[in-house]
C-alpha positions as CSV (number, residue, x, y, z in Angstrom):
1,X,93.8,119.0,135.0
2,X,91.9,118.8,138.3
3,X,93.0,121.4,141.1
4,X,96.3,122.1,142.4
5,X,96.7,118.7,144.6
6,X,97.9,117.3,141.0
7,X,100.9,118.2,139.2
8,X,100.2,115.6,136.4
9,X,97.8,114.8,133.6
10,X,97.5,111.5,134.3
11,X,97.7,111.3,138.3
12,X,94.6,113.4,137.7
13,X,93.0,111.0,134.9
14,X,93.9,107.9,137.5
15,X,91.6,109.9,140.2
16,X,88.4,110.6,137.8
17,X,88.4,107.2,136.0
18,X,89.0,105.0,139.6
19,X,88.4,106.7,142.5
20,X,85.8,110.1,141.3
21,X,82.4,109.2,142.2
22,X,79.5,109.2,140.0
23,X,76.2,108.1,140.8
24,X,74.4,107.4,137.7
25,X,76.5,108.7,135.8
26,X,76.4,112.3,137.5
27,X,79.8,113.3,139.3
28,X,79.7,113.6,142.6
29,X,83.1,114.4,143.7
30,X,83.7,117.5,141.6
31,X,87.4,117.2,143.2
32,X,89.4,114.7,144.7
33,X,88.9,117.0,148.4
34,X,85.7,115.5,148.1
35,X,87.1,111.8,147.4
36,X,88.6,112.9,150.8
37,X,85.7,114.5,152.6
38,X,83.5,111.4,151.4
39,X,86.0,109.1,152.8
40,X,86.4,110.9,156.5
41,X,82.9,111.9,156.5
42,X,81.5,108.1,155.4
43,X,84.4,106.4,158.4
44,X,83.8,109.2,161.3
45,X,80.2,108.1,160.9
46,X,80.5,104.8,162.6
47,X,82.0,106.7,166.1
48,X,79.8,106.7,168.5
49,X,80.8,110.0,169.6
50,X,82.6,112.9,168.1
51,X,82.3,112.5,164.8
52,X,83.0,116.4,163.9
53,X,86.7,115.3,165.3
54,X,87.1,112.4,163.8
55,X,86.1,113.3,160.2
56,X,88.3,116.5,160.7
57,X,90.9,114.4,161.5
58,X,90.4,111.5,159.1
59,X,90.5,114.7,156.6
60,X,93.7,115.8,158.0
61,X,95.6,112.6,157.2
62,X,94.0,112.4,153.4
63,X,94.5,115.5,152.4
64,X,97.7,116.3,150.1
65,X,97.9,112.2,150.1
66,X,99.8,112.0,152.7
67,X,97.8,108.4,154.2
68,X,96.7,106.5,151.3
69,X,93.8,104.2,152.0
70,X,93.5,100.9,149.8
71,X,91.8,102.0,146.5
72,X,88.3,100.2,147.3
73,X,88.6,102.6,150.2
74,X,88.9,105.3,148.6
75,X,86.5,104.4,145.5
76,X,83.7,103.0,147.7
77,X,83.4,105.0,151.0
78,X,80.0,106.6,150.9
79,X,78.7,105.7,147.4
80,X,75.9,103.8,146.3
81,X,78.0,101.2,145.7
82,X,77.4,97.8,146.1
83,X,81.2,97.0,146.5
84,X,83.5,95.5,149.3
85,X,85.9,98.1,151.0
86,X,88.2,95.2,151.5
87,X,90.9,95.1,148.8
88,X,91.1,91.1,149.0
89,X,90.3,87.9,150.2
90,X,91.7,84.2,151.0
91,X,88.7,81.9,150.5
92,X,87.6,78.7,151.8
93,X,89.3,75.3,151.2
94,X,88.4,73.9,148.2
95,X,87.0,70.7,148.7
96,X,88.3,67.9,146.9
97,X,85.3,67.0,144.9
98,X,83.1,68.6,141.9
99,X,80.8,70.1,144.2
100,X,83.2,71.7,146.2
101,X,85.3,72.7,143.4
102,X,82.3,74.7,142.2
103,X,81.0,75.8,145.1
104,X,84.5,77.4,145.8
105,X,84.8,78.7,142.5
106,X,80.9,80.6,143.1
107,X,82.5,82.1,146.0
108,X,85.0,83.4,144.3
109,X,83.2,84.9,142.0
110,X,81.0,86.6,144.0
111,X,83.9,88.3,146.4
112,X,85.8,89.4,142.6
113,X,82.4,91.0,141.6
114,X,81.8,93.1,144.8
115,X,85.7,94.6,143.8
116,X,87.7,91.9,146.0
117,X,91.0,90.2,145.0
118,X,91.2,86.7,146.2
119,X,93.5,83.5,147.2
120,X,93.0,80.0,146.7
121,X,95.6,77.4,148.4
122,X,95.0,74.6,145.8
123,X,96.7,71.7,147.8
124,X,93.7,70.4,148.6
125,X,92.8,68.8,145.3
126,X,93.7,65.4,144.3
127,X,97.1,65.2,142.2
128,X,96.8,64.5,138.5
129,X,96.1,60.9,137.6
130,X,95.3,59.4,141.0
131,X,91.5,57.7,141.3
132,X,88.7,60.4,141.8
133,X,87.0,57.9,144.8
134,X,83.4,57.1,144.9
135,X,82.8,58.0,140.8
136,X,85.3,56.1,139.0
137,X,87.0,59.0,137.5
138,X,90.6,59.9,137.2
139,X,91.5,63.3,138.9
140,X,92.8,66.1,136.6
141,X,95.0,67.6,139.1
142,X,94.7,71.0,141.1
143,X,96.5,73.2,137.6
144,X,93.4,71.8,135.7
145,X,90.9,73.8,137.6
146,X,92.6,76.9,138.0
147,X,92.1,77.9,134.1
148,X,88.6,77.5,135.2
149,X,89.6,80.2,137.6
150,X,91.0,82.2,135.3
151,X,87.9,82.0,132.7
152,X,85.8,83.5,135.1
153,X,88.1,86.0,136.7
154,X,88.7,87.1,132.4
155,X,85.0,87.6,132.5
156,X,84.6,90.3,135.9
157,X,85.3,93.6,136.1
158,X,85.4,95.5,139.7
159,X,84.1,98.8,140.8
160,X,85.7,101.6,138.6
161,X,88.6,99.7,136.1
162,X,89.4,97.4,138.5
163,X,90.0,93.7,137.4
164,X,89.8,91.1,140.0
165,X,93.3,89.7,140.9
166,X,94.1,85.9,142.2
167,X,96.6,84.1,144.4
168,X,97.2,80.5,143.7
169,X,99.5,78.4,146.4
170,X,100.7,74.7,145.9
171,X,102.5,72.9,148.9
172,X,106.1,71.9,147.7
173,X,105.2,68.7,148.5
174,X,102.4,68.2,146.5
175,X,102.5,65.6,143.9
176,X,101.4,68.1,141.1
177,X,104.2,70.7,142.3
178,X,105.9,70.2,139.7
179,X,102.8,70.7,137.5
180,X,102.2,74.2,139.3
181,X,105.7,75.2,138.7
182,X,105.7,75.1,134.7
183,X,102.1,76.6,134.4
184,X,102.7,79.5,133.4
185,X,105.6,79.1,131.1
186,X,102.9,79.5,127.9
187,X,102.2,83.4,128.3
188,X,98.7,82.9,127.4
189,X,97.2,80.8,130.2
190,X,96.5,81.6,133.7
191,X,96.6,85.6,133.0
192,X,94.9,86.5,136.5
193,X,96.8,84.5,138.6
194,X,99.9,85.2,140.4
195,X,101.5,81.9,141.6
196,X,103.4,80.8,144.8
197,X,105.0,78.0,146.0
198,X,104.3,77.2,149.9
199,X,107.8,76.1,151.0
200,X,108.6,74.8,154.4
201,X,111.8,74.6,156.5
202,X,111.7,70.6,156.5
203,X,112.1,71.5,152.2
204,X,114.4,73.6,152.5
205,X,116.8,71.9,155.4
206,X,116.5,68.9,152.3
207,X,117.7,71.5,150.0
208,X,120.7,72.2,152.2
209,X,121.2,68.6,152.9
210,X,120.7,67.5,149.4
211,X,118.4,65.2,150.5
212,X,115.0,62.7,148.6
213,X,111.9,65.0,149.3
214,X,108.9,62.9,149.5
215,X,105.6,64.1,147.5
216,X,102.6,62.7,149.4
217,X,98.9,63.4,149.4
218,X,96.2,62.8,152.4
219,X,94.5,59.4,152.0
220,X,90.8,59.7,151.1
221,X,88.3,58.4,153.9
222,X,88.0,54.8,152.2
223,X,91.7,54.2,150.3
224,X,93.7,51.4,151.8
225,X,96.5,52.5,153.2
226,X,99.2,50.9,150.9
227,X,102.9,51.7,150.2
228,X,104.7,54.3,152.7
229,X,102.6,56.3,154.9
230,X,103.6,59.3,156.8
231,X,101.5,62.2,158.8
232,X,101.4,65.3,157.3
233,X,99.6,68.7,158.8
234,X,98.1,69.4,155.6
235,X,96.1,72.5,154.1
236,X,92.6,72.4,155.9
237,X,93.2,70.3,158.8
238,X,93.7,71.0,162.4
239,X,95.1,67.7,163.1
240,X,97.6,65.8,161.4
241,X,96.6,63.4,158.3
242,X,97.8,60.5,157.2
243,X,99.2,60.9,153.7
244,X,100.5,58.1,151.1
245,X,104.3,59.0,149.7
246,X,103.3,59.3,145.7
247,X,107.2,59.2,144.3
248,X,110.4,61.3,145.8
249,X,112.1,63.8,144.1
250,X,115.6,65.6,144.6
251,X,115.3,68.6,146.8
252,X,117.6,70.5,145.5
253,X,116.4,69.3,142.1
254,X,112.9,70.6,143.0
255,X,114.4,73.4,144.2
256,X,116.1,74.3,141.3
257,X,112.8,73.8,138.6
258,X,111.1,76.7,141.0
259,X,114.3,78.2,140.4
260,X,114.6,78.3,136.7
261,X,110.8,78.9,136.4
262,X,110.8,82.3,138.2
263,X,114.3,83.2,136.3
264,X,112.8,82.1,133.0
265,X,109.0,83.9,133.2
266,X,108.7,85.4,137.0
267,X,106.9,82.8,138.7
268,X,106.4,81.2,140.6
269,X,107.0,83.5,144.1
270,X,108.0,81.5,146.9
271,X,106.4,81.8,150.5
272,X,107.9,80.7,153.6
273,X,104.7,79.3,155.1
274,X,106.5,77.9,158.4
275,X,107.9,80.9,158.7
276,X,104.6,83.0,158.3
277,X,102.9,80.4,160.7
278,X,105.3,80.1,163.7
279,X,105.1,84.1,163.2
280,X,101.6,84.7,163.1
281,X,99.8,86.5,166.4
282,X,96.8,84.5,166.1
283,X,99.5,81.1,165.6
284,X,97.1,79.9,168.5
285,X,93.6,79.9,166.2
286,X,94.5,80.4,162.9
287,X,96.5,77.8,160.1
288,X,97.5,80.0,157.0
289,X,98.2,78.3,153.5
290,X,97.6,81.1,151.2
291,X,97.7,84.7,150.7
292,X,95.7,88.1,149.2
293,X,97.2,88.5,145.2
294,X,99.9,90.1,146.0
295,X,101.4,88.5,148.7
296,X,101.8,90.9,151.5
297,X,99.2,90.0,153.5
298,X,98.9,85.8,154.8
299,X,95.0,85.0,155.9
300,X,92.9,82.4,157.2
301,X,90.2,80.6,155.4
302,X,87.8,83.6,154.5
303,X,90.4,86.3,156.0
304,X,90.5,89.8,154.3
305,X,93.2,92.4,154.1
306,X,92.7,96.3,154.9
307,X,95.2,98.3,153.3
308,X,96.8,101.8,153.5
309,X,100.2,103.3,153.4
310,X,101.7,106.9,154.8
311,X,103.0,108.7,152.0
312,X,106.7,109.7,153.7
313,X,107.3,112.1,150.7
314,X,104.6,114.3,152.6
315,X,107.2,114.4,155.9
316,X,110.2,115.3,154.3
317,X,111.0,119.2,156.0
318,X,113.7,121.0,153.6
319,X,114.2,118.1,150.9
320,X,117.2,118.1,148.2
321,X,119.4,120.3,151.1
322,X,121.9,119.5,153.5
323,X,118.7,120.4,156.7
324,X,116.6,118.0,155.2
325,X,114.7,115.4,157.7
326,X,112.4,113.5,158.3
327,X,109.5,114.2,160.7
328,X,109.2,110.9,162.8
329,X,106.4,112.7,164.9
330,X,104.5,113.1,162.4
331,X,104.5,109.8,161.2
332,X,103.9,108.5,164.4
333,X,100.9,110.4,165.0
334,X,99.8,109.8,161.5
335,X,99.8,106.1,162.1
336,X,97.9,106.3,165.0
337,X,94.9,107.9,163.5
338,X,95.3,106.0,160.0
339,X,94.7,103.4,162.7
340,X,91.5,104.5,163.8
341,X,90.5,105.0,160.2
342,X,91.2,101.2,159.1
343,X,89.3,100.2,161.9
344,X,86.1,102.1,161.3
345,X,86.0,100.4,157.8
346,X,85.1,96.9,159.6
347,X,82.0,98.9,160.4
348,X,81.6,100.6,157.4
349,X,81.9,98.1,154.7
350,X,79.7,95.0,153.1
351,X,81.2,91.6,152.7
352,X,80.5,89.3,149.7
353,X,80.1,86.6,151.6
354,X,78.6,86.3,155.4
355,X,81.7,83.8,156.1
356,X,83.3,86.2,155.5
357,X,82.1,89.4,157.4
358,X,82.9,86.3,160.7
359,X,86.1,86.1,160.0
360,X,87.1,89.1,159.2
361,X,85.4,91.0,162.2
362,X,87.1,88.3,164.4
363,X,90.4,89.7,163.9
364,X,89.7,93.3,162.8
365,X,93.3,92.6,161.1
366,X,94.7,95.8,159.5
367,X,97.5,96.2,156.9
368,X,99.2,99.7,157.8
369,X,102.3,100.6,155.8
370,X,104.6,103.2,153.9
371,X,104.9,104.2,150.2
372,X,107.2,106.8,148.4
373,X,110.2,105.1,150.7
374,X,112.4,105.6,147.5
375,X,111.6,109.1,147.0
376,X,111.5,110.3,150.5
377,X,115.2,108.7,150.7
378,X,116.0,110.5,147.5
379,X,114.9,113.8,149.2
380,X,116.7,113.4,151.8
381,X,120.3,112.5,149.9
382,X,120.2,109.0,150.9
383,X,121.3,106.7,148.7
384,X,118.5,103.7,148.1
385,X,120.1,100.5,149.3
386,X,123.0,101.9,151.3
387,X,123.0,100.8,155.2
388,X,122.1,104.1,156.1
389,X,118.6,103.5,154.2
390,X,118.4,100.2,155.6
391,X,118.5,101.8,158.8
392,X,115.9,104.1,158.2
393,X,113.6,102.4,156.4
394,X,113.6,100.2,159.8
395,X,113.1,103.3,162.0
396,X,109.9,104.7,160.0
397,X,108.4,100.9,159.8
398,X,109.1,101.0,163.7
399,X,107.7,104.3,164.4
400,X,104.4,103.1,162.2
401,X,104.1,99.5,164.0
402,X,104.9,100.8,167.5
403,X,102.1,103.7,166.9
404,X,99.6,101.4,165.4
405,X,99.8,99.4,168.1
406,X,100.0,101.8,170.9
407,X,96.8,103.4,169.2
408,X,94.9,100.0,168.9
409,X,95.6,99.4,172.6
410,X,93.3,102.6,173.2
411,X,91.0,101.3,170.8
412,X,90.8,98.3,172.5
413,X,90.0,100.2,176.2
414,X,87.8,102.6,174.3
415,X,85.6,100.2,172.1
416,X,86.8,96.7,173.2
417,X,89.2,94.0,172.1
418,X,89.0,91.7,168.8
419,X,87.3,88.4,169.7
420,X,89.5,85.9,168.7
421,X,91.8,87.9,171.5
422,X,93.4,85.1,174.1
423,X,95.7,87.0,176.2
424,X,97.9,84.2,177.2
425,X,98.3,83.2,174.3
426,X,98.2,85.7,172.2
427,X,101.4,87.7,174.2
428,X,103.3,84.1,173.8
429,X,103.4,85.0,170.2
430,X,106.9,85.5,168.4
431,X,106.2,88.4,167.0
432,X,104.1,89.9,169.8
433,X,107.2,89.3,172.6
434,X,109.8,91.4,170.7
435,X,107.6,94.4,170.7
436,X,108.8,97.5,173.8
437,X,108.0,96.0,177.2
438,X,105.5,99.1,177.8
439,X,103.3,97.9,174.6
440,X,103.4,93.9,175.9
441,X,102.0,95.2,179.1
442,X,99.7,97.4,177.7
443,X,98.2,94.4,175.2
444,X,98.2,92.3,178.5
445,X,96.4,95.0,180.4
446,X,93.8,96.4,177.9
447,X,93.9,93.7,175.1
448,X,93.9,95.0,171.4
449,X,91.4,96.2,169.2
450,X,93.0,94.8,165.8
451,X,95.3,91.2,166.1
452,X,98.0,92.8,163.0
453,X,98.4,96.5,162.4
454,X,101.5,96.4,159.8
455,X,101.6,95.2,156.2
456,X,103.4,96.7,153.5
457,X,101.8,96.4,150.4
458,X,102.8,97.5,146.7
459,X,100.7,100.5,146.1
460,X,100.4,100.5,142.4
461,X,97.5,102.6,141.5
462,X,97.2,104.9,145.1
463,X,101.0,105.4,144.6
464,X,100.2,107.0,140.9
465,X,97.4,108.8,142.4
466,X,99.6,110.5,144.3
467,X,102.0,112.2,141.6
468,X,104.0,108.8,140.9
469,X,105.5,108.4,144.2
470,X,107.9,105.2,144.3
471,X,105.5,102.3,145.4
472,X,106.1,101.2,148.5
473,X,109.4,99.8,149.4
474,X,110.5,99.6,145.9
475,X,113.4,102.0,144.8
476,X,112.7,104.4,141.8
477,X,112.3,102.1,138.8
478,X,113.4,104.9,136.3
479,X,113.3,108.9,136.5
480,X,110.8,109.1,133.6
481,X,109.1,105.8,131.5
482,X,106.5,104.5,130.3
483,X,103.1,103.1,132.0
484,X,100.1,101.3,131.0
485,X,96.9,102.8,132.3
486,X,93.3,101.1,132.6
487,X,90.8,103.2,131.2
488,X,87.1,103.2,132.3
489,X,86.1,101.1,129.7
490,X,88.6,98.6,130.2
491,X,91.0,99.5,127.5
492,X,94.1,100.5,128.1
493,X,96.3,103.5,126.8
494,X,100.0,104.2,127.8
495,X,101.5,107.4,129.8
496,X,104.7,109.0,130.0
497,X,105.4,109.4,133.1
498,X,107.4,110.9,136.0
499,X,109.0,110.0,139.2
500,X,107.4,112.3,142.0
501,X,111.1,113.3,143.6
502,X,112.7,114.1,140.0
503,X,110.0,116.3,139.0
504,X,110.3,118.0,142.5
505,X,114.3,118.4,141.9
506,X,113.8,119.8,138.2
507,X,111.3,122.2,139.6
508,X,113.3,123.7,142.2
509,X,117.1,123.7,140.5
510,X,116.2,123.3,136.9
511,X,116.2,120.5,133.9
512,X,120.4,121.3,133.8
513,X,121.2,120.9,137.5
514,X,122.7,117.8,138.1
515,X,121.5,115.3,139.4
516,X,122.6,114.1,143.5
517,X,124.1,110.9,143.8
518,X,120.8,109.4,145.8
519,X,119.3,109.0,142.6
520,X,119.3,105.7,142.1
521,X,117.4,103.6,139.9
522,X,116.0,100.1,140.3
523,X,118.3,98.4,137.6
524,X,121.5,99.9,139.4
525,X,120.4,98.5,142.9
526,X,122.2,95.0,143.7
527,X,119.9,92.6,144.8
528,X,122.0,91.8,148.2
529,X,120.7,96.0,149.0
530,X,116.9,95.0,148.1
531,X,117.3,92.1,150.9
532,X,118.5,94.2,153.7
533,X,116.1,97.2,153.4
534,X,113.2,94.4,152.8
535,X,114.7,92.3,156.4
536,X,115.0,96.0,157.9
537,X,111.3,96.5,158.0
538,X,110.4,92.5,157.7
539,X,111.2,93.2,161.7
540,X,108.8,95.6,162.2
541,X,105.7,93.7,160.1
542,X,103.8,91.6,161.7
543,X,102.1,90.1,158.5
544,X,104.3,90.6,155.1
545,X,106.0,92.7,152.4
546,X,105.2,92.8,149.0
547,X,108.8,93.4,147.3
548,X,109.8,92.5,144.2
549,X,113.8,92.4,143.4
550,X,114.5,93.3,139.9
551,X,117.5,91.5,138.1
552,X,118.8,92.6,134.5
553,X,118.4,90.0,131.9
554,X,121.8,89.0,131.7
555,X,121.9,88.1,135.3
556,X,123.9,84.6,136.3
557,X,121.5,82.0,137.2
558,X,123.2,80.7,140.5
559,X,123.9,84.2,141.8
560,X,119.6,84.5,141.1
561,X,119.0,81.7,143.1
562,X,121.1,82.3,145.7
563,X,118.8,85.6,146.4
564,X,116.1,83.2,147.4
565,X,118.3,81.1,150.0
566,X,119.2,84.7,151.4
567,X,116.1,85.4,151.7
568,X,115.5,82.4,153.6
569,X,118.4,82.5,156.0
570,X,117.3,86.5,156.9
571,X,113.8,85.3,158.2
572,X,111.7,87.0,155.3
573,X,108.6,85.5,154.6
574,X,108.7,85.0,151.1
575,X,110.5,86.3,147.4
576,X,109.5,87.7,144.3
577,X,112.0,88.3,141.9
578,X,111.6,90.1,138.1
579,X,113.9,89.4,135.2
580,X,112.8,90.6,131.9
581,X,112.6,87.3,129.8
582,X,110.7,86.3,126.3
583,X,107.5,85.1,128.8
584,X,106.5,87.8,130.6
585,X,108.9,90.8,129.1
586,X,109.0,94.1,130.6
587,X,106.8,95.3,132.6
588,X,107.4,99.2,133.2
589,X,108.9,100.6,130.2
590,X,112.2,103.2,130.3
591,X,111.9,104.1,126.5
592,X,109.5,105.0,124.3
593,X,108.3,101.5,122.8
594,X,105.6,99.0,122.8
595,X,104.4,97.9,126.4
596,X,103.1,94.0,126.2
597,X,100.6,92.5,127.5
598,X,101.6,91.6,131.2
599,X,100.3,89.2,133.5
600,X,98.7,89.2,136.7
601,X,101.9,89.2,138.7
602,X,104.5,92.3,137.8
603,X,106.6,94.6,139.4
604,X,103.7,97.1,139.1
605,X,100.8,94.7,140.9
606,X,99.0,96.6,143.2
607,X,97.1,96.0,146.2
608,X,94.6,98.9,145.1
């Protein structure tokens, strides 16, 4: 086992087989306090001034992983590297002919083999069946070309034992939605995607009212315009289209096919995409129909994401006794320089594609969030999913947002303000207004350095880097289980092992002590309690939250998809849910048995 900063074999293996550095095949971090050093050293280097400071203090934050930069962060800093430090990526629209199709597709390949995940909105292609215009041909329908998709992504592997992730989005009024829906109920297809459905507010006011939902699709430059027309804002277009009605379905009866597809095999996810729209800070430049793989992040056309997370099992003072706290200071002030950090990596990093590098550097967007939430709460003898968590999982998310934006502010005086910053706009946003009256000012004063600070993201692989804290939001799934672990090679072996806060309980009272009641595991949480703590922070996020709720097998079918109109009616963004079914199975394993073959999307994905 490496050095002390481990207390497990495989937290340790995670570090030299994804995140050590080797330069032909020589080691270069001989432990992970150089991972860290490279990292501070490589980011401090863009200042203009004071680097010494800045790398000390870039140090400071890494060391004992207590702020957890996104894994191409930490695996590509300062290596030879021809890799993205960008976890992921929302491409281009793919245009609705062969060209384009492939053209996209290229694109995509290229931003997977530089170590990027990326998203595809797919709404763009003609439905299934309808005249391909201009070569005689009959479309195949957007579901067609994603196994194309999938093909390739089967054939790339990223820096380290990384393989490249996807996002596919269908609008819900789509003609092939219900196409989309069903695709992945045959495990073996469409491995590396994870699906979501874009639903709006007009669907789901039908939904409510039990209304006919009209599937449409834009006209193409030279179709007559026969039948029933109506406009439609659609994916790619700044101005409204005119769009041909295809057939009408039942809302709720749509409705309830996403439904029984996401109880039956765990997708397809939904995403508000009003919701994530009227929301967004850049609402004034920006129309968002997809998002990175996992969800927590919504982006432009050629957007990128730029993840960490502050480990708040690192600022628990006194844990597992009745002085235990947690230092709010510190997180604050870690925030504010995990800030800094993010920032520097827009100056530090390559970008696949030169679109790309636009976009991104015209926003400087950063996704700044928390991990180990579950354990810290543990520590602290709070009990997961009780109001009292609720309540402070809200107050850390607010300490990090309103100290990522306070330190962006002084970016912003300090190095100047994104570009796409329009102050008059930009302080009319929805989010932006219900932010402390000194930080409105401030923004309208100085401007901003970054146009989103907060994200949180599942950290999968960072998370088990750091001794199997809980990832992210998500409560402890189980005390001690089973994991799947990539190796180097691309193989995969399986782990025993243990929640970070368990392990840190037996070693203090002993394997006999029993155990507090804020241990709490994920499959005695009720799904209500996932929805509050998730709404909690949702408040305090500015773009999303990656949060899967787990349901047991057994669980009724309208009580599951009632979580989803709950979800709706307390302004999150979107839903994931887990059930272990015949599809998909389980994911993390409690017991000592064979762990299947999962797909892309799982209550393990990671943004790392």
């Amino acid at each position: 086992m490496a050095e002390g900063y481990f207390d497990s074999e495989v937290s340790s293996r995670i570090w030299d087989i994804r995140y050590r550095y080797r330069q032909a095949g020589e080691i270069v971090d001989r432990s992970v306090a150089d991972t860290w050093r490279r990292v501070a050293r490589t980011l401090a280097g863009v200042e203009t001034h004071d680097r010494e400071v800045w790398e000390r203090r870039f140090y400071d934050i890494l060391a004992g992983f207590r702020f957890l930069p996104g894994g191409r962060i930490l695996a590509g800093t300062g290596t030879s590297h021809k890799v993205t430090l960008f976890n992921c990526f929302v491409m281009g629209a793919v245009e609705d002919s062969l060209d384009g199709i492939f053209e996209a597709l290229k694109e995509g390949a290229l931003t997977m083999q530089h170590g990027g995940g990326v998203g595809y909105d797919f709404s763009t292609l003609r439905p299934s069946g309808e005249p391909a215009f201009g070569v005689g041909a009959i479309a195949s329908g957007p579901v067609s070309f994603m196994h194309i998709w999938d093909s390739m992504c089967a054939t790339l592997l990223s820096t380290g034992a990384r393989r490249g992730a996807m996002m596919a989005t269908l609008r819900c009024d789509h003609p092939d939605i219900e196409i989309f829906i069903a695709a992945k109920r045959n495990p073996s297809v469409l491995r590396h995607f994870n699906l979501s459905v874009l639903v709006s507010d007009d669907f789901m006011r039908a939904v409510q009212q039990d209304d006919e939902w009209p599937l449409v699709f834009p006209l193409a430059e030279n179709e007559a315009a026969t039948g029933e027309i109506v406009e439609r804002r659609w994916t790619g277009s700044s101005e409204p289209r005119r769009c041909r009605v295809r057939r009408e379905v039942r809302a709720r009866e749509l409705w309830g096919r996403i439904m029984r597809a996401t109880y039956d095999y765990a997708e397809p996810g939904v995403i508000f995409i009003d919701r994530i729209n009227r929301m967004n800070n850049l609402w004034y430049c920006e129309q968002i129909s997809a998002t990175n793989p996992c969800g927590e992040i919504p982006l432009p056309y050629y957007g990128a994401c730029n993840l960490g997370a502050i480990n708040l099992t690192q600022f628990v003072r006194a844990p597992f006794t009745p002085d235990a706290a947690l230092d709010m200071d510190g997180i604050g002030a870690t925030a504010a320089t995990a800030t800094r950090l993010l920032d520097n990596v827009y100056d530090a990093s390559r970008f696949p594609l030169e679109r790309q590098a636009q976009v991104a550097r015209a926003s400087r967007r950063l996704g700044l969030g928390l991990t180990g939430l579950a354990d810290a709460l543990a520590m602290l003898g709070i009990r997961y999913g009780s109001a009292e968590s609720a309540d402070l999982g809200g107050e850390v998310m607010r300490r990090i947002c309103h100290g990522a934006y306070r330190a962006s502010m002084g970016l912003a005086r300090e190095k100047g303000i994104f570009p796409a910053f329009r102050a008059d706009k930009y302080l009319s946003g929805e989010f932006i207004r219900s932010l402390p009256r000194d930080i409105v000012d401030g923004i309208g004063r100085d401007g901003l350095r970054n146009s989103h600070l907060t994200a949180v993201a599942p950290t999968g692989t960072i998370s088990l880097l750091a001794n199997n804290v809980s990832s992210g939001l998500e409560p402890i799934f189980d005390f001690e289980f089973t994991r799947r672990i990539r190796e180097a090679d691309g193989s995969f072996s399986e782990a025993r092992v243990g929640d970070y806060a368990y392990r840190q309980f037996r070693l203090r009272y002993g394997e006999n002590a029993p155990l507090p009641e804020a241990f709490i595991r994920t499959g005695e949480i009720a799904p209500e309690m996932h929805l509050e703590i998730q709404a909690a922070l949702q408040q305090y996020v500015d773009s999303s939250i990656s949060k899967t709720i787990n349901v047991p097998r057994d669980y009724d079918f309208d009580a599951f998809r009632s979580i989803y109109e709950k979800a709706y009616a307390k302004g999150l963004k979107g839903c994931t849910t887990f059930r272990p079914n015949p599809v998909t199975g389980e994911v993390l394993v409690a017991e000592e048995s064979a762990i299947p073959e999962k797909q892309c999307c799982s209550i393990e994905r990671e943004s790392d």
